[in-house]
C-alpha positions as CSV (number, residue, x, y, z in Angstrom):
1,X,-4.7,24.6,15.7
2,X,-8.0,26.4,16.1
3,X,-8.2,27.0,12.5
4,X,-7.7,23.8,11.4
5,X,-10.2,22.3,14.0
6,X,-12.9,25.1,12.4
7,X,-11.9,23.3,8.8
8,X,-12.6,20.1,10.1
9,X,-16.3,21.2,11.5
10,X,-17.3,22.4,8.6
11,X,-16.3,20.4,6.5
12,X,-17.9,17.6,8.5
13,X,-21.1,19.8,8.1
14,X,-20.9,20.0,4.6
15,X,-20.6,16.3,4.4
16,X,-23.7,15.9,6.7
17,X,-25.9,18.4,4.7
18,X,-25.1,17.0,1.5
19,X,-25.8,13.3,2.7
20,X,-29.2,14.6,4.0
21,X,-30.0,16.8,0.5
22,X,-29.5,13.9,-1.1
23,X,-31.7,11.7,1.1
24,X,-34.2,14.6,0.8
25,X,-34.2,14.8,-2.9
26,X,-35.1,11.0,-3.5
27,X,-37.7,11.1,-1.1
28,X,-39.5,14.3,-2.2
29,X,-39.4,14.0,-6.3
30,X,-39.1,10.1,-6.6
31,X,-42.0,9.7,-3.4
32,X,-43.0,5.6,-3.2
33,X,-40.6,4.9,-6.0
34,X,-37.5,5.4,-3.9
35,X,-37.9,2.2,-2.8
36,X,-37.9,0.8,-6.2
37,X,-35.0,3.0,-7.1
38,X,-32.8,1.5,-4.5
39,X,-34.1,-2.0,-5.4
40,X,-33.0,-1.7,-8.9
41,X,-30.0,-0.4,-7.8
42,X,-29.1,-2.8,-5.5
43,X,-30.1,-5.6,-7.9
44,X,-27.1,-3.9,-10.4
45,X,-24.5,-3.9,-8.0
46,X,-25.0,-7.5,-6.6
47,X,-25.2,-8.4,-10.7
48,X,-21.4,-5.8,-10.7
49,X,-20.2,-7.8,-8.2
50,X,-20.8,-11.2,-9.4
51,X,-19.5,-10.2,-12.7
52,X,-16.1,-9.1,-10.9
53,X,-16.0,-12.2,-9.2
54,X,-16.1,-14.6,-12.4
55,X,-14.0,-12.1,-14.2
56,X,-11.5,-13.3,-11.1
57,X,-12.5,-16.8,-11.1
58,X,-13.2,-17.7,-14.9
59,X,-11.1,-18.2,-17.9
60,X,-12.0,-18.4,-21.7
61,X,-15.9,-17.5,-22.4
62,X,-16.9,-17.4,-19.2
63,X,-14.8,-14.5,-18.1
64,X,-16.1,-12.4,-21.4
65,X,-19.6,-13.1,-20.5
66,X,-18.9,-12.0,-17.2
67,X,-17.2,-8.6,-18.6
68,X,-20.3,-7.9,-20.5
69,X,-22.3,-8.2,-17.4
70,X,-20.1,-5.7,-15.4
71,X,-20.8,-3.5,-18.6
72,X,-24.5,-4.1,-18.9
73,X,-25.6,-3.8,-15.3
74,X,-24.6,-0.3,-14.5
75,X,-26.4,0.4,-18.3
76,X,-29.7,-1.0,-17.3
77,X,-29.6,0.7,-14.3
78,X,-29.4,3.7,-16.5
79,X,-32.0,3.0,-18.6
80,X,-34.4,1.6,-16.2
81,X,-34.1,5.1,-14.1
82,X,-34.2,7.3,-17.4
83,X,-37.5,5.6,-18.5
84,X,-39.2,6.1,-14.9
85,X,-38.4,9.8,-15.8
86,X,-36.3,9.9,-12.6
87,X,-32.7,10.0,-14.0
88,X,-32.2,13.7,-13.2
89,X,-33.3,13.1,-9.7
90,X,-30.9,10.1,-9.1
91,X,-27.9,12.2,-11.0
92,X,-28.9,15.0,-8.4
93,X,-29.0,12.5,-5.6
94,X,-25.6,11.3,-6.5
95,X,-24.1,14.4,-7.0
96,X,-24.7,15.3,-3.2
97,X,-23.7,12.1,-2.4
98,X,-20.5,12.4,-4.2
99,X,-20.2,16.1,-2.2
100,X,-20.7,14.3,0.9
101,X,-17.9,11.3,0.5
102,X,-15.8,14.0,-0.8
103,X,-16.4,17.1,2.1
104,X,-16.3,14.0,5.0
105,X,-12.9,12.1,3.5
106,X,-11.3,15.3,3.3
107,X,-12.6,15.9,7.2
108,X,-11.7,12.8,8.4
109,X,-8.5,13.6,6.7
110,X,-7.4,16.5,8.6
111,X,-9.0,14.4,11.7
112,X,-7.0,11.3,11.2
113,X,-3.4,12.3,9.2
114,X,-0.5,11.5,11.6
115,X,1.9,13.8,11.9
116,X,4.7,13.5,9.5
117,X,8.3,12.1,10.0
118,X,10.4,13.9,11.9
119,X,13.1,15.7,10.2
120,X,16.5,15.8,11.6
121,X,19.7,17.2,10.0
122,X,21.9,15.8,7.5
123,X,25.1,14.2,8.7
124,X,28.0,15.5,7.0
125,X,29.3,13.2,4.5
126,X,32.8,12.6,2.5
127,X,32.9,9.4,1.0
128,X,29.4,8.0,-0.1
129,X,29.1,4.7,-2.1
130,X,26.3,4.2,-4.5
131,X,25.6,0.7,-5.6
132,X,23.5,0.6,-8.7
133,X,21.9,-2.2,-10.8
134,X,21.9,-1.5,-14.7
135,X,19.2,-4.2,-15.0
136,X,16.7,-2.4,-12.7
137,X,13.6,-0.7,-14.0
138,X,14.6,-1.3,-17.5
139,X,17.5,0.9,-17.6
140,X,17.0,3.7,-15.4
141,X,20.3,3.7,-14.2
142,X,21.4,4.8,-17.8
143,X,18.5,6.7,-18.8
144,X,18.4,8.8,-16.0
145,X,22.5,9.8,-16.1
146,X,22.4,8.2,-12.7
147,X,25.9,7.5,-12.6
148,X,26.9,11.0,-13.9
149,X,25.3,12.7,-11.4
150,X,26.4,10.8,-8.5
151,X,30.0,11.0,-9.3
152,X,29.1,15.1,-9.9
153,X,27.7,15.2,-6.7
154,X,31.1,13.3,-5.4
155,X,29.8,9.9,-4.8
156,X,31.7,6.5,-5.7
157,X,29.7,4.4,-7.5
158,X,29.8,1.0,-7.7
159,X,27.7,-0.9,-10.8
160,X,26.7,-4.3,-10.1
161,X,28.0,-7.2,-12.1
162,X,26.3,-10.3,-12.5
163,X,28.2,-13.4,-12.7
164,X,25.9,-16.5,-13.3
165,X,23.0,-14.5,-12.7
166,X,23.4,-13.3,-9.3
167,X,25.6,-11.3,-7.1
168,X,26.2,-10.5,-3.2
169,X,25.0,-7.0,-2.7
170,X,25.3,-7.2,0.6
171,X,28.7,-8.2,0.4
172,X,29.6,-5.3,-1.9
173,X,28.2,-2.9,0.6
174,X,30.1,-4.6,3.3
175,X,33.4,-4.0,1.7
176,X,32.6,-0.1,0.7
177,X,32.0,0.0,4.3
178,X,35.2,-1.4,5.1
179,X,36.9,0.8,2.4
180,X,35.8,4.2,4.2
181,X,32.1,4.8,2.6
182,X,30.7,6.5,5.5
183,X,26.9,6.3,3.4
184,X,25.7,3.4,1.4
185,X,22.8,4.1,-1.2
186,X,21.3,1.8,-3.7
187,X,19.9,2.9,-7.4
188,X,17.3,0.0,-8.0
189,X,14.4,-2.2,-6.5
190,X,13.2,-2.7,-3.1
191,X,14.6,-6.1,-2.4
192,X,18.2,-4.9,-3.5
193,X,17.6,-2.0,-1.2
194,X,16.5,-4.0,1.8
195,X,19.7,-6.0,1.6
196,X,21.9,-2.9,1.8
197,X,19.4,-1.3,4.0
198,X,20.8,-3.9,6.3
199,X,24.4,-3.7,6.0
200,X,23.8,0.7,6.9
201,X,21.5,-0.1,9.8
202,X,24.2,-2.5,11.3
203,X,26.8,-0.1,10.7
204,X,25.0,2.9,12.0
205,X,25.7,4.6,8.6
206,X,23.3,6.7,6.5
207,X,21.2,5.3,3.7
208,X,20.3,6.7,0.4
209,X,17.2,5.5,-1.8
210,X,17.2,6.0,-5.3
211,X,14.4,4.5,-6.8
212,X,15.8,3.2,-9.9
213,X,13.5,-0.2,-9.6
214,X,10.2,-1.1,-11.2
215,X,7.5,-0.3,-8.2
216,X,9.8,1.5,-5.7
217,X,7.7,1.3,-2.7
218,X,9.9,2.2,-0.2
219,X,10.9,5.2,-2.2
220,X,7.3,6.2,-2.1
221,X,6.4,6.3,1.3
222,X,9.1,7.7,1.8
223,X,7.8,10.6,0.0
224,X,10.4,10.4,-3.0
225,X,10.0,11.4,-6.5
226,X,9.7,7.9,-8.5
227,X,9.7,9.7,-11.8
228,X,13.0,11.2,-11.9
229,X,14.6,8.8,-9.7
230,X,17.9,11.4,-9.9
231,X,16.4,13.6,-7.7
232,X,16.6,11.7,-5.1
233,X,20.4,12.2,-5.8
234,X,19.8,15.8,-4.6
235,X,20.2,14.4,-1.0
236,X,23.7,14.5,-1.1
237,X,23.9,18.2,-1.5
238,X,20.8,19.6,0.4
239,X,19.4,16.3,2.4
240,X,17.6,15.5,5.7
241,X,17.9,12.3,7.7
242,X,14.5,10.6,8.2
243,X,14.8,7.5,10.7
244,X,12.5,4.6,10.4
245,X,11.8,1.1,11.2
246,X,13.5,-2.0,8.8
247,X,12.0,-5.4,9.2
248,X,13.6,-9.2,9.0
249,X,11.3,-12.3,8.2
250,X,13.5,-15.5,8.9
251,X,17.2,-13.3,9.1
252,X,16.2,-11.9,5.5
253,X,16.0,-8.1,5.9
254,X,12.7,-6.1,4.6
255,X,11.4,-2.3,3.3
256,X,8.3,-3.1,2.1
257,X,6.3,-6.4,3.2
258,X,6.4,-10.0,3.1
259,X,3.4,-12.1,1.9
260,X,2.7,-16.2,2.7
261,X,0.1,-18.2,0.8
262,X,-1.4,-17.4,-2.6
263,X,0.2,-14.0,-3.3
264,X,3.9,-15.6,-2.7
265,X,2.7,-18.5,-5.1
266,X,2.1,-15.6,-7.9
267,X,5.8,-14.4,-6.6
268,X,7.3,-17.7,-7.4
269,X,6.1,-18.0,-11.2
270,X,9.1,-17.3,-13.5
271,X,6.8,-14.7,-15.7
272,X,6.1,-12.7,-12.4
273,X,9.0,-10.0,-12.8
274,X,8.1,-9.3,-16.3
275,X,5.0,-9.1,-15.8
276,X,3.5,-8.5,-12.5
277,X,-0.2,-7.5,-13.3
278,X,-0.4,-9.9,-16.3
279,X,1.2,-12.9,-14.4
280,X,-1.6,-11.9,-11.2
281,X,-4.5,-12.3,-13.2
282,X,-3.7,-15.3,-15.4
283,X,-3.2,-16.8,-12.1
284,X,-5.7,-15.6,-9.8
285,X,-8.5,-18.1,-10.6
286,X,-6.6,-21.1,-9.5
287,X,-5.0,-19.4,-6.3
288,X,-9.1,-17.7,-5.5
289,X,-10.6,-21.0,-5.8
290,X,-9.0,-24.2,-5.3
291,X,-6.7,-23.1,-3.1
292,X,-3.6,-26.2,-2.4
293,X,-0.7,-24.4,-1.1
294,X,0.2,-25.3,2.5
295,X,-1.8,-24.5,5.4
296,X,-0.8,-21.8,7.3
297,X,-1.4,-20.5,10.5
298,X,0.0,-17.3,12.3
299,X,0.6,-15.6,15.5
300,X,0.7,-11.8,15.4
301,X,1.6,-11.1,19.4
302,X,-1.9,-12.4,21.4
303,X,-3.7,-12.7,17.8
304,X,-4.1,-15.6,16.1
305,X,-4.4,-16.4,12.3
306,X,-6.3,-19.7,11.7
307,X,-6.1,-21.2,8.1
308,X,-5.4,-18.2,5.8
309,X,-4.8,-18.3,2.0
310,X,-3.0,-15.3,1.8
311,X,-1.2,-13.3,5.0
312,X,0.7,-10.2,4.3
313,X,2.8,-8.8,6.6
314,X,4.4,-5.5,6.2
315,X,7.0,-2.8,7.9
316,X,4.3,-0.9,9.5
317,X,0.7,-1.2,8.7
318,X,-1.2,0.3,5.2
319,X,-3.6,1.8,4.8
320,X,-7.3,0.6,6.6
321,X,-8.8,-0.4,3.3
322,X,-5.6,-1.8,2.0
323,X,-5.3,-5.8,1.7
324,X,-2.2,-6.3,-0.8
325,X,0.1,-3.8,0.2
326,X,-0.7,-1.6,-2.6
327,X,-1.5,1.3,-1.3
328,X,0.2,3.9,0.9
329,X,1.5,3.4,4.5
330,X,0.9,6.4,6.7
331,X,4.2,5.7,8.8
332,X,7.1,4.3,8.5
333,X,8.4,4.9,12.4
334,X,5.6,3.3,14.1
335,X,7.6,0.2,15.4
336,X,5.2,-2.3,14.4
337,X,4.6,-4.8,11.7
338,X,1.4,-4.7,10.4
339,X,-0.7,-8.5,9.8
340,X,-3.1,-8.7,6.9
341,X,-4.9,-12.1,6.7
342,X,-7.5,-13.6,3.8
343,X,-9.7,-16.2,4.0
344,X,-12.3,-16.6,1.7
345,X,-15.1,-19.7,1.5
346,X,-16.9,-18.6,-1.8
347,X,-18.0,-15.9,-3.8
348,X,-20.0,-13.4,-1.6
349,X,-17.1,-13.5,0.7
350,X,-15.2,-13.0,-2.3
351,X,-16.9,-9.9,-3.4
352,X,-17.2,-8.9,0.7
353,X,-13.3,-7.4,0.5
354,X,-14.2,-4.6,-1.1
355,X,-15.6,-3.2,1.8
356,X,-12.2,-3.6,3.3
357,X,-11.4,-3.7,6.8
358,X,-15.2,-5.0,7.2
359,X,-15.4,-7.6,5.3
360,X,-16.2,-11.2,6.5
361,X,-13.0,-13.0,4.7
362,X,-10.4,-10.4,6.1
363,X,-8.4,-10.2,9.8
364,X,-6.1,-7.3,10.3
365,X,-3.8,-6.3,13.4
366,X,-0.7,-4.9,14.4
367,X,2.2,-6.3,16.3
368,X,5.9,-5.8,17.2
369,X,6.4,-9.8,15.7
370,X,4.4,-12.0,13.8
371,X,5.5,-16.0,13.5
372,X,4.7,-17.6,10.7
373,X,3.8,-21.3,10.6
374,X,2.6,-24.5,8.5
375,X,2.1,-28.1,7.8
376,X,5.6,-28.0,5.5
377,X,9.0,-27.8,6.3
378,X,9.6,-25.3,3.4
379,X,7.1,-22.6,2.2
380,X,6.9,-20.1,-0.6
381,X,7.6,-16.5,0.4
382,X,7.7,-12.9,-1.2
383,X,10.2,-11.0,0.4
384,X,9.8,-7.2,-1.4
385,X,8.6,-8.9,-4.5
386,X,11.7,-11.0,-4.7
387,X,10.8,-15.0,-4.9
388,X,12.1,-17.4,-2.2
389,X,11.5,-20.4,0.2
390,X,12.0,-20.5,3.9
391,X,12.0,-23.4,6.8
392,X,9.1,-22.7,9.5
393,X,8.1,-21.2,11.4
394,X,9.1,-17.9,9.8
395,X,10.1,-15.3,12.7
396,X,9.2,-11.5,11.4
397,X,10.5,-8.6,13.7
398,X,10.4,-4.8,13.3
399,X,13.6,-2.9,14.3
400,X,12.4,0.4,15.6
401,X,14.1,3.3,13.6
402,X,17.1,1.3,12.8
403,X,17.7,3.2,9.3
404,X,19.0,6.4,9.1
405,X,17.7,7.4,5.8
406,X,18.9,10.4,3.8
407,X,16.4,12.1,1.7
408,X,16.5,15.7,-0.3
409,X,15.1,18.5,1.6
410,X,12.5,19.7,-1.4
411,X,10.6,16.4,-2.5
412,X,7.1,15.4,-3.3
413,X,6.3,14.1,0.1
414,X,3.5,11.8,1.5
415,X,-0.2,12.0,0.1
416,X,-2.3,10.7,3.0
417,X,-4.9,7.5,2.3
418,X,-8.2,8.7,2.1
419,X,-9.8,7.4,5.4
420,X,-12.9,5.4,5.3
421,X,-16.3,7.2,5.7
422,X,-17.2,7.1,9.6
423,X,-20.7,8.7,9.8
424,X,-20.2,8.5,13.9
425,X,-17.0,10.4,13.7
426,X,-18.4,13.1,11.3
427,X,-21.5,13.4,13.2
428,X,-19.2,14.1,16.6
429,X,-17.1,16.8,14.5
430,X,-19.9,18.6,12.8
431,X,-22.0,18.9,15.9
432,X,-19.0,19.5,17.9
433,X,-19.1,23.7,19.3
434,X,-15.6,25.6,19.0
435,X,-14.1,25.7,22.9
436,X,-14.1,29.6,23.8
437,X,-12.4,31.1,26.7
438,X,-14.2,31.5,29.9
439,X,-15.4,35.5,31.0
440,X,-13.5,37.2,33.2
């Protein structure tokens, strides 16, 4: 524990020193013109941020103008330092600035990480069922030999069907159940995992993840390996059992998160499965600006929403700078749903969520339910990236540690979020004195 409180300090004083050097260096070699350095500067990231924000917001010529200026600010910056004879001083300047950000993040890191999962041991089990879905991922299920090496392993595997396009998943998991499977696992997305996520949770049996699916969030948090997604297969010969939390948003079961507003709009479009990041930004400008969804409002215990165009809420909070459930969660056993809200009135609001859990247009909290509400009967909802509609108000719940989830022993595991720079916290753990026992 010592140790790793040492690490911290200095690491926090390397940050400090660096930010200082680099301080030190523009105003020693660059003298008066400092001030004209950072003008310039600031001048080509306001001109970088508008160009993102028409890139967002513009179609046609407008958005390759607007690509060109993204390219061309950061390039007369460039030149305009190289011809003041000052661009070895602002290349050293950023260089200890880049030593700072990287010495304090990886501080704050050790400062701020919570501990992992607990690890308990793996049940023993005679009769799992594997449910897979040939369709997921593009194949996987056949690429990777998935079926092969379940049935080596001694699983029974069950390979979804689909009759006029769908199928009950649930139900099939229900009847394995019934049959003697005393372990349910799923080889495919995250909303067919959800579903028989369920079924094991209400059954007390043991779940197993095999991320066979296009994103596999769950299966990353969860500290899998989405490359080979037989590995996670390994679970059934050398496993642990990990137990977290499962939500439900309007008696629909969840892994991941459920989103309201704009992003469940860009859920709904047909295009959107083939073609997530495509379909987002061909998209985006209309759901940005222009905004005619229904109004929604939201209640995330004592915290109101008031009027958001997108709300996100997820099976235990991301990550602080996170604002579309893209990045990492830290925990997935917290027991609380975690609210993400957007609002945004124009374009320096806009360009304001980059500085994430800061910025103007964004509200964030945590709660144990969060209700859902609008001025229509039936709303648009992304439920794990799957594409529905449900009646209001929409009732999301976390289930503390309600899934008993088997995962291999050896695995990839979690890398941690970097943590946002906090100069106060730093400043208290490099100026912070190692405790030392008292004299006899």
């Amino acid at each position: 524990m010592e140790t790793t409180m040492r690490g911290q300090r200095w690491l926090a004083r390397l940050s400090l020193a660096a930010a200082a050097a680099s301080v030190l260096v523009l105003a020693v070699f660059a003298g008066l013109r400092t001030f004209a350095l950072l003008a310039v500067g600031l001048i080509g990231l306001a001109l970088t941020a508008a160009g993102v924000w028409w890139t967002l917001t513009r179609r046609g010529v407008l958005r390759v103008l607007a690509v060109l200026l993204i390219l061309a600010s950061p390039a007369w910056v460039v030149v305009t330092y190289t011809r003041a004879e000052l661009a070895w001083v602002v290349a050293t300047a950023g260089g200890l600035w880049l030593v700072a950000a990287g010495a304090g993040r990886a501080a704050l890191l050790r400062h701020e990480t919570p501990p992992a999962i607990r690890e308990h041991p793996a049940p023993v089990v005679r009769h799992p069922v594997v449910i897979m879905n040939p369709r997921s991922g593009g194949g996987k299920v056949r690429r990777f030999e998935l079926r092969e090496k379940a049935e080596f392993l001694g699983a029974e595997v069950v390979i979804l069907e689909y009759r006029d396009g769908t199928t009950d998943v649930a139900e099939i998991a229900r009847k394995a159940a019934a049959g003697g499977a005393d372990l349910l696992g799923v080889a495919g997305g995250d909303g067919t995992q959800a579903l028989v996520a369920d079924v094991a949770a209400a059954l007390d049996l043991p779940f197993l993840v095999v991320p066979a699916g296009t994103r596999n969030h769950f299966a990353l948090d969860l500290g899998l390996d989405r490359d080979d997604p037989s590995k996670a297969l390994d679970a059934l010969s050398d496993g642990v059992e990990l137990h977290v939390d499962l939500g439900r948003a309007g008696g629909r079961p969840f892994v991941n998160n459920v989103s309201f507003g704009a992003y469940a709009e860009v859920v709904q479009s047909p295009e959107y499965r083939d073609g997530k990041t495509r379909t987002t930004l061909e998209l985006l400008p209309e759901l940005l600006v222009g905004h005619e969804g229904a109004r929604l409002t939201a209640r995330a215990g004592d915290f109101a929403f008031s009027g958001p165009q997108a709300l996100l809420v997820s099976n235990n909070p991301y990550g602080s700078g996170d604002i579309a459930g893209l990045g990492r969660r830290p925990r997935l056993d917290g027991g609380e749903l975690g609210a993400v809200g957007v609002r945004v009135t124009g374009a320096a609001q806009a360009a304001g969520l980059l500085r994430g859990r800061r910025a103007t247009g964004l509200s964030r909290t945590t709660a144990r339910d969060v209700v859902v509400d609008a001025d229509r009967e039936w709303i648009p909802v992304g439920i794990d990236g799957e594409a529905v509609r449900m009646r209001t108000p929409v009732h999301c719940e976390v289930r503390p540690r309600a899934l008993r989830v088997l995962v291999p022993r050896h695995r990839p595991g979690v890398r941690p979020a970097a943590p946002r720079l906090d100069w106060r916290v730093l400043g208290t753990l490099g100026l912070a004195r190692a405790a030392h026992p008292a004299p006899r």
